[in-house]
C-alpha positions in Angstrom: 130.9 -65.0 147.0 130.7 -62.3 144.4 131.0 -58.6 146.0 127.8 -57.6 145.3 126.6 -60.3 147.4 129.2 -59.2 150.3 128.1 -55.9 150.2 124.3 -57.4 150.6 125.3 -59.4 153.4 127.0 -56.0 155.3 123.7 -53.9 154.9 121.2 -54.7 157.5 118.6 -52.0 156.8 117.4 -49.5 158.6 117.0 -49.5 162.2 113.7 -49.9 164.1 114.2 -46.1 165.1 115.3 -44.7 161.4 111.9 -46.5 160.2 110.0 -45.3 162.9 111.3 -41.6 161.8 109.6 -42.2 157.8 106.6 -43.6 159.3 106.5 -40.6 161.7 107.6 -38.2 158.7 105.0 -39.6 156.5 102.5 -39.5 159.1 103.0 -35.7 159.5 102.8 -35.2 155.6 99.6 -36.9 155.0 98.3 -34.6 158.1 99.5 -31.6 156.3 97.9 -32.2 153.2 94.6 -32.1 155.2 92.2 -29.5 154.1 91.3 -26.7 156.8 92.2 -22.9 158.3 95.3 -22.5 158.4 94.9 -21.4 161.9 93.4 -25.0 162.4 96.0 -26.5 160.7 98.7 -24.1 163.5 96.9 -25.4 166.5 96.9 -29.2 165.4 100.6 -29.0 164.4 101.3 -27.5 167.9 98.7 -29.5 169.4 100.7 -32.8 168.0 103.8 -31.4 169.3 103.2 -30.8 172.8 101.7 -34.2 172.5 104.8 -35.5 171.2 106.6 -33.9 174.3 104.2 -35.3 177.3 105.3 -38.7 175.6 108.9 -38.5 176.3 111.0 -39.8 179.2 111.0 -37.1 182.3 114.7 -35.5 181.9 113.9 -34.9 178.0 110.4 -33.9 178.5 111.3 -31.1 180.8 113.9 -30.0 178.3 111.4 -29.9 175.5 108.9 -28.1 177.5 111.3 -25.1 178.6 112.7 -25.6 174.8 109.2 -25.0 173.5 108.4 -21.8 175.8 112.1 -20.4 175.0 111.2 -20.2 171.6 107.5 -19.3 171.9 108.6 -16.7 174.0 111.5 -15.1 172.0 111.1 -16.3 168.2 107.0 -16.3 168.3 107.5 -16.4 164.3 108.2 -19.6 164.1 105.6 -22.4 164.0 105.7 -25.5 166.1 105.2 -28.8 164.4 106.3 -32.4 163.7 109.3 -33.6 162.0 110.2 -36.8 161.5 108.4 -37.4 165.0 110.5 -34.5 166.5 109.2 -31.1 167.8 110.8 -28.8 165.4 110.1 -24.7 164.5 109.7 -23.7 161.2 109.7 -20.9 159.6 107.2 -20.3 156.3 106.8 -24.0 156.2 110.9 -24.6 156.6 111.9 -26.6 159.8 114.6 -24.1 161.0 115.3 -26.1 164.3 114.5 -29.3 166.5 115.0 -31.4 169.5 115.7 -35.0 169.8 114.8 -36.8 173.0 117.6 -38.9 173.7 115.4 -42.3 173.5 114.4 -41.1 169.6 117.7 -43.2 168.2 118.7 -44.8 171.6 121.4 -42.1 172.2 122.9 -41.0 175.4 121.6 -37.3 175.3 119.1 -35.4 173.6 120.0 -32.7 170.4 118.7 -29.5 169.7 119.6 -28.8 166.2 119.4 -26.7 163.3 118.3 -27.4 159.5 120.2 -26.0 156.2 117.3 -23.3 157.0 118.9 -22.0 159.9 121.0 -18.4 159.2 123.8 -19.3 161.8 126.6 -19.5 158.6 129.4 -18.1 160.4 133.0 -19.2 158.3 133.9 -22.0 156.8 132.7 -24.4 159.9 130.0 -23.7 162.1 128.1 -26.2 164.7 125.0 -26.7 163.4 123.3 -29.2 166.9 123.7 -29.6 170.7 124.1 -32.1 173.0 121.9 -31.9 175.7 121.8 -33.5 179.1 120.4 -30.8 180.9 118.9 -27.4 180.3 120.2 -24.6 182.6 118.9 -21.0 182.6 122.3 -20.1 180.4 121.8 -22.9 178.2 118.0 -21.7 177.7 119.4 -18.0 176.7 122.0 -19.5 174.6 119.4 -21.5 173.0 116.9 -18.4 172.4 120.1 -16.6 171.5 120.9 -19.2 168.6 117.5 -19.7 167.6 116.9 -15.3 166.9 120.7 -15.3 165.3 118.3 -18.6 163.0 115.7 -16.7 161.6 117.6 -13.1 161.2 
């Protein structure tokens, strides 16, 4: 067996998940390339995200709801829409933050994270998601917290 072969035989792919992400992110691109207001093209992007939301499993859908309102309520800047399948905010066009429903990648809790985007630089090392397993009211000011330090 030569080693490029062995190496062959040790990749499997991607996952049903990871494709399911590119189809999702391709998906979303293809939708943004639409013609149309761009107050139309706000309200379908937010439209397809609460969507996305009512579609997960109850404990990560009531996250992503109060997750949603958190940052409508206190970074109303930032725009709601789809990211690789995720609800994500951005900010001019730049995905500044997300959530992950636990079932996205078959984890064991969902993530609200940040992209390269996000102004939370603090040092040399800085933690750029959160686990989730349940959203309390301090989690939910630490989160609006977080997401205003974001976008400063």
């Amino acid at each position: 067996m030569t080693a490029t072969t062995a190496s062959a035989a040790k990749f499997d792919g991607f996952t049903d998940e990871e494709r399911g992400a590119m189809k999702a992110r391709a998906q979303e691109l293809k939708a943004t390339s639409r013609r149309g207001s761009r107050a139309d093209k706000a309200a379908e992007e937010e439209a397809a995200v609460v969507a996305k939301i009512a579609e997960m499993q109850e404990s990560d859908r009531v996250m992503a709801e109060r997750i949603h309102a958190v940052i409508k309520e206190n970074v109303p800047e930032l725009a709601p829409k789809l990211w690789y399948g995720m609800p994500s905010y951005a900010k001019d066009g730049k995905v500044v933050c997300f959530f992950q429903s636990a079932q996205k990648f078959s984890a064991r809790y969902a993530t609200f994270g940040f992209s390269d985007k996000a102004d939370l630089d603090d040092g040399a090392m800085w933690p750029a998601s959160y686990a989730l397993k349940e959203l309390t009211a301090e989690g939910e000011a630490r989160i609006a917290e977080l997401v205003r330090d974001a976008v400063s």
